[in-house]
VOGU-3710 file (C-alpha; in Angstrom, 3 decimals, decimal comma):
1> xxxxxxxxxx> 0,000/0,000/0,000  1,623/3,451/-1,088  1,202/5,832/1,598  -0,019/9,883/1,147  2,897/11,961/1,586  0,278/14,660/3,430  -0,659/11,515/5,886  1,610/12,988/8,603  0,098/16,553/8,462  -3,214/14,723/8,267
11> xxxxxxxxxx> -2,323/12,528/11,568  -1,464/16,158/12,974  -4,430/17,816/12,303  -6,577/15,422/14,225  -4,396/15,157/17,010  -4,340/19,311/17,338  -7,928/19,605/16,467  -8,727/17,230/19,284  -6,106/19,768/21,776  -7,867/22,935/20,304
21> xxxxxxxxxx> -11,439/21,188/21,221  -10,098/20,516/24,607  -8,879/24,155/24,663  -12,362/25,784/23,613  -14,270/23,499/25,822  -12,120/25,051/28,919  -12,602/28,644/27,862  -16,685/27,676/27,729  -16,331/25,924/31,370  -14,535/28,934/32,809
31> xxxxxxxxxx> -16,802/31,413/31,409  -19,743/29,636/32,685  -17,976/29,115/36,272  -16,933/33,161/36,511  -19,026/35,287/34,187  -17,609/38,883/34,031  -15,996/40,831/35,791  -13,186/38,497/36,412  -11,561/38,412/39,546  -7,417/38,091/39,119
41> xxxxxxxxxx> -7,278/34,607/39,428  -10,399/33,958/36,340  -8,449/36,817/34,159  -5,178/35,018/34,428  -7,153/31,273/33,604  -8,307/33,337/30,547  -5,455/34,830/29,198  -3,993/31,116/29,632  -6,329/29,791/27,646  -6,926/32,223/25,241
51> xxxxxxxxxx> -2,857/31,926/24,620  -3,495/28,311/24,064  -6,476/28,863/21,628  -4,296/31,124/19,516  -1,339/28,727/19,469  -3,448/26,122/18,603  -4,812/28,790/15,317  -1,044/29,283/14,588  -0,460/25,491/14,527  -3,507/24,479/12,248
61> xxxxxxxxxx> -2,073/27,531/9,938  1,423/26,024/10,237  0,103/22,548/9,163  -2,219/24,080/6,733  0,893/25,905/4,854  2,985/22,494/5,154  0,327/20,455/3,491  0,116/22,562/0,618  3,846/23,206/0,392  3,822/18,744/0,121
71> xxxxxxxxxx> 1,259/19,125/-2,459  2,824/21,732/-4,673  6,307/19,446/-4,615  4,776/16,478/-5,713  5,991/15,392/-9,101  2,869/13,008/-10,545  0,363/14,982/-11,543  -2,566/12,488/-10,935  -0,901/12,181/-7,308  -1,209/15,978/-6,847
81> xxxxxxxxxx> -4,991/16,240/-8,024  -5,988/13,641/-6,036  -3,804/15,061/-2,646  -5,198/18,631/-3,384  -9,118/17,520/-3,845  -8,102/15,548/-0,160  -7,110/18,689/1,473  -9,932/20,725/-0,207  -12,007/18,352/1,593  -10,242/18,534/5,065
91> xxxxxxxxxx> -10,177/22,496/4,991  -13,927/22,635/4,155  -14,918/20,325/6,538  -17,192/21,809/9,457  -15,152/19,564/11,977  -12,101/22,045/10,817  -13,803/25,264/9,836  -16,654/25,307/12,633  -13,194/24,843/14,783  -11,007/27,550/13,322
101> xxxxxxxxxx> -14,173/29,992/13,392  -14,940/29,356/17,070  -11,010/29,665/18,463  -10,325/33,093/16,836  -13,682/34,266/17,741  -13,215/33,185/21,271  -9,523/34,526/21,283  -10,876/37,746/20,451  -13,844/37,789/23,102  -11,352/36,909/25,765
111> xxxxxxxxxx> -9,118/39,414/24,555  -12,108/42,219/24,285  -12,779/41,643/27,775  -9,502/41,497/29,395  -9,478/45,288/27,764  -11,957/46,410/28,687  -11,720/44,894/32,613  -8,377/46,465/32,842  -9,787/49,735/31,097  -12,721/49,824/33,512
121> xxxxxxxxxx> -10,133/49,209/36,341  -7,843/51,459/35,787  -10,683/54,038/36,070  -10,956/54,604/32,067  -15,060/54,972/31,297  -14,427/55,651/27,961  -13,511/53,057/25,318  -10,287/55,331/23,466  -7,711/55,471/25,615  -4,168/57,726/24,793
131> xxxxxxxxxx> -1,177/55,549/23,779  0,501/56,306/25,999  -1,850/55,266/29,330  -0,891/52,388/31,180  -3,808/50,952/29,827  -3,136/50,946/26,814  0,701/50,214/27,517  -0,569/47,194/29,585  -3,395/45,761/27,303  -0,349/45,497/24,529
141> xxxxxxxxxx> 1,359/43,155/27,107  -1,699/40,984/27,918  -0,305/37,654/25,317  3,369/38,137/26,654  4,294/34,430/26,673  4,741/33,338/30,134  8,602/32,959/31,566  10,519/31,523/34,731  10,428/35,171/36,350  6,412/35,831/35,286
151> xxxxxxxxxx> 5,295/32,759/36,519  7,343/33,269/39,609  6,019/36,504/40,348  2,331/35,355/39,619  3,148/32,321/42,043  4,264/34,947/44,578  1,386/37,575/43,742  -0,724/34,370/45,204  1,253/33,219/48,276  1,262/36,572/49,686
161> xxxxxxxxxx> -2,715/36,756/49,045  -2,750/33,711/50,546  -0,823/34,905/53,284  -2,764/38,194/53,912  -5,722/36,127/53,900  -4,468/33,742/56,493  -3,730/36,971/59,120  -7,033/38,367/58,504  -8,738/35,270/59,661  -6,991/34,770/62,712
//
């Protein structure tokens, strides 16, 4: 049996498309577990998530891209048709589409709200901020990917909550 020369990307789509499902399924079970406003510790769940949903866009465009470039090297034409009607098919399906749809339109929601929770915190009423507020200066840093020193000073931000909390009660 010859095997598809796309049959890796192919493999690769279903495995991501079942992490992005996992992914949109969390953002739907958060949202219906802390509707807006967001307290710090819902906001940061979101941004988490919505970083994952757009990785997970970034990776279906990646293997998109790499399934065509496979297609445009092959040298039998027949071979190529056949491949390129195949990934017609995969792009079009709802399984795919419905998915791509629903991750950049939830990466955008979460993103809309994040800005406008730290708009309406930082006492902004008004939906234009200057460029040079902190809002805006902080909304641009809301997808910063996530490093040894942020995650320590999140982990930090939490203990001494924690901590604060623990006084207050006794």
């Amino acid at each position: 049996m010859v095997k598809s020369p796309s049959g890796k990307v192919r493999t690769a789509l279903g495995r991501l498309r079942g992490e992005a499902v996992k992914h949109a399924e969390k953002y739907k079970k958060i949202l219906e577990q802390a509707p807006t406003p967001w307290d710090e510790d819902t906001r940061i769940s979101m941004q988490a998530v919505g970083a994952s949903m757009e990785a997970d866009l970034s990776k279906f465009n990646d293997l998109w891209q790499k399934w065509e470039d496979i297609n445009d090297e092959m040298a039998d034409e027949d071979e190529q048709e056949a491949d390129e009607s195949l990934y017609n098919q995969w792009r079009d399906d709802p399984q795919y589409a419905v998915l791509l749809f629903t991750l950049d339109e939830y990466v955008q929601l979460i993103k809309s709200k994040l800005s406008f929770l730290l708009q309406s915190s930082n006492g902004s009423s008004s939906a234009s901020t200057q460029n040079d507020s902190p809002a805006s200066n902080t909304r641009s840093m809301l997808w910063e990917p996530l490093t040894k020193d942020s995650i320590s000073s999140m982990l930090w931000k939490f203990s001494t909550k924690d901590e604060k909390e623990a006084e207050r009660i006794s």
